[in-house]
C-alpha positions as CSV (number, residue, x, y, z in Angstrom):
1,X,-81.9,-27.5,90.1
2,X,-83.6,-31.0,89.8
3,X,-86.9,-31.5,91.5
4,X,-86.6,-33.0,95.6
5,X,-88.8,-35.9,93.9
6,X,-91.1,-38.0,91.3
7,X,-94.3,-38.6,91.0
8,X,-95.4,-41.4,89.1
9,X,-99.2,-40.7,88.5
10,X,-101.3,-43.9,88.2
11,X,-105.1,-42.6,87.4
12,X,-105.6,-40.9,90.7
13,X,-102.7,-42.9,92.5
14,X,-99.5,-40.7,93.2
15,X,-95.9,-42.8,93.7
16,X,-93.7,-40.5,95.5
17,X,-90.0,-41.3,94.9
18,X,-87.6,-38.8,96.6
19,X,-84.7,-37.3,96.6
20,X,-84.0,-36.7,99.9
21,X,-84.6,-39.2,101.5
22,X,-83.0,-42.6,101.4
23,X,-83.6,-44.8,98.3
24,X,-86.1,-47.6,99.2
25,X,-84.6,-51.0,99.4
26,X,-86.7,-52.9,97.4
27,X,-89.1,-52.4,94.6
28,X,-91.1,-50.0,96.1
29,X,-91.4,-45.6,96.7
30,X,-91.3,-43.7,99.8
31,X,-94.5,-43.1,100.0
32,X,-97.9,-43.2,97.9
33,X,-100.3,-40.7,98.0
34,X,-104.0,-41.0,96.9
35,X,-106.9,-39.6,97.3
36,X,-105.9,-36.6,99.6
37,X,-103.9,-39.6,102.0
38,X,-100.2,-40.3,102.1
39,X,-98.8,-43.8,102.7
40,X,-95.4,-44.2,103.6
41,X,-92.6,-47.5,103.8
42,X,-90.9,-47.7,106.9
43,X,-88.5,-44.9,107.8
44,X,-85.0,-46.1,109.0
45,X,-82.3,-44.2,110.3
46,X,-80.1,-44.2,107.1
47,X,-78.5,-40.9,105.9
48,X,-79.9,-40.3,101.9
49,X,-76.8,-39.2,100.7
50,X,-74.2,-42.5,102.3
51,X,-76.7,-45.1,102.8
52,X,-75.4,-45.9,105.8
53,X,-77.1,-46.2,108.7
54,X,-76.0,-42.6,110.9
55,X,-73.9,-42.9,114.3
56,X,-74.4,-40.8,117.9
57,X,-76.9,-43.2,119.3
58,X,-80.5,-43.5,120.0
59,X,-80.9,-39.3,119.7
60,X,-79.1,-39.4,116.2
61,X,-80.7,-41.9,114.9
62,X,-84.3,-41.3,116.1
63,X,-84.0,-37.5,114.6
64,X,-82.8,-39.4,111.4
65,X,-85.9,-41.3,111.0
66,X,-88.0,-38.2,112.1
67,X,-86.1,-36.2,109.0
68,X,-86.5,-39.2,106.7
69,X,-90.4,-39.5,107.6
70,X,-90.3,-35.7,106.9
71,X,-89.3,-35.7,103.5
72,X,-92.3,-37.6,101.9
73,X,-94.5,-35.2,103.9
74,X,-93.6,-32.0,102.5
75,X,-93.1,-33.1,98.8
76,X,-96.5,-34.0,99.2
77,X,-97.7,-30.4,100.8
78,X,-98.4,-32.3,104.4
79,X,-96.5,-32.0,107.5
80,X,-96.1,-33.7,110.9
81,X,-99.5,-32.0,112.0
82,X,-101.8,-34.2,109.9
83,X,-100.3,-37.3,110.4
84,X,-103.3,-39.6,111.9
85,X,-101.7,-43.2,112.2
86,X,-98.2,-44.0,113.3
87,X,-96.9,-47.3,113.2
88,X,-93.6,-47.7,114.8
89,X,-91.4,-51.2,114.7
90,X,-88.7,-51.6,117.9
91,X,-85.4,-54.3,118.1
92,X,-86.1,-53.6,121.9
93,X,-89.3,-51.7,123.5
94,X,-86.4,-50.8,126.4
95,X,-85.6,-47.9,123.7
96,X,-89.6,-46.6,123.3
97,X,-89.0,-43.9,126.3
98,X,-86.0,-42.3,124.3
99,X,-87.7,-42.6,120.9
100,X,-91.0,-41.3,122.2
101,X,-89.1,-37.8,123.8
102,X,-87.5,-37.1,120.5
103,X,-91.0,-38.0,118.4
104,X,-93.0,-36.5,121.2
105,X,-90.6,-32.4,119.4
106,X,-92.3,-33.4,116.0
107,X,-95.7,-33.9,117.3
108,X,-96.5,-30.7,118.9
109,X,-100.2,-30.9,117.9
110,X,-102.2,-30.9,121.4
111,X,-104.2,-34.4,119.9
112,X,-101.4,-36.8,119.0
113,X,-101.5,-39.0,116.2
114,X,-102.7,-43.1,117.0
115,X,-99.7,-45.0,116.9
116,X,-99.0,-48.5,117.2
117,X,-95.7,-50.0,118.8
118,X,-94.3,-53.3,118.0
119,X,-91.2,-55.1,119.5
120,X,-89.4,-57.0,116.5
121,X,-86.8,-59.1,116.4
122,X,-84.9,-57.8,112.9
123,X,-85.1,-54.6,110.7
124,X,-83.7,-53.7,107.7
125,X,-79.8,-53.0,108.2
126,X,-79.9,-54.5,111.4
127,X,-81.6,-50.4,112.7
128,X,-83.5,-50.3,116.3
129,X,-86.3,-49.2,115.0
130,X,-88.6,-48.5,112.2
131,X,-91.3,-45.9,111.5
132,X,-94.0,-45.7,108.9
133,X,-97.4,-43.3,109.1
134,X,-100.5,-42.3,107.4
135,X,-100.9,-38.6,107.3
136,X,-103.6,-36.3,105.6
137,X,-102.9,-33.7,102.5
138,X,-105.0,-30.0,103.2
């Protein structure tokens, strides 16, 4: 069975390219982890084996993102629990109630992580929203 993902070791500088998790659309990884810290791109609701972007609505594709988000976290030994920085990008902040219930079942540390919220007006494959974090390795 081929490994879930690559690391690309620069010095002390980790590239994390996975496999399940959508490809990255440019010249770039999932995620980069150094120095006990993972970095990740923006998360977008796009399944990793079509590429295309999933149906069913806000639920479907918030959970999406949460999964995608998931991936670089536990090929790096993490998990939602020490993520410390949220950054999340919206097409309309109408939709940050709904997004914030489904994130709100992945967060169930009592101290939430700080997260930023910014309404945009374009993402990547025309998605509502956008998620990248900073999250902790034990």
């Amino acid at each position: 069975m081929p490994a879930k993902y690559t690391f690309v070791k620069t010095d002390s500088l980790r590239l994390l390219c996975l496999r399940d998790a959508p490809p990255s659309i440019g010249p770039y990884c999932q995620a980069t982890k150094y120095n006990g810290t993972i970095y990740s791109t923006g998360c977008i609701g796009l399944h990793p084996k079509t590429q295309e972007v999933v149906d069913g609505g806000i639920e479907a594709l918030s959970r999406r993102i949460m999964l995608n988000a998931q991936a670089p976290l536990e090929a790096s030994g993490s998990s939602f629990d020490n993520v410390v920085k949220v950054t999340l990008l919206l097409k309309d902040l109408k939709d940050f109630a709904a997004f914030s219930v489904l994130y709100a079942e992945y967060f169930k540390v009592e101290a939430k992580p700080a997260r930023s919220c910014v309404e945009v007006t374009r993402l990547p494959q025309n998605v509502l929203y956008e998620m990248a974090f900073i999250a902790l390795v034990e």
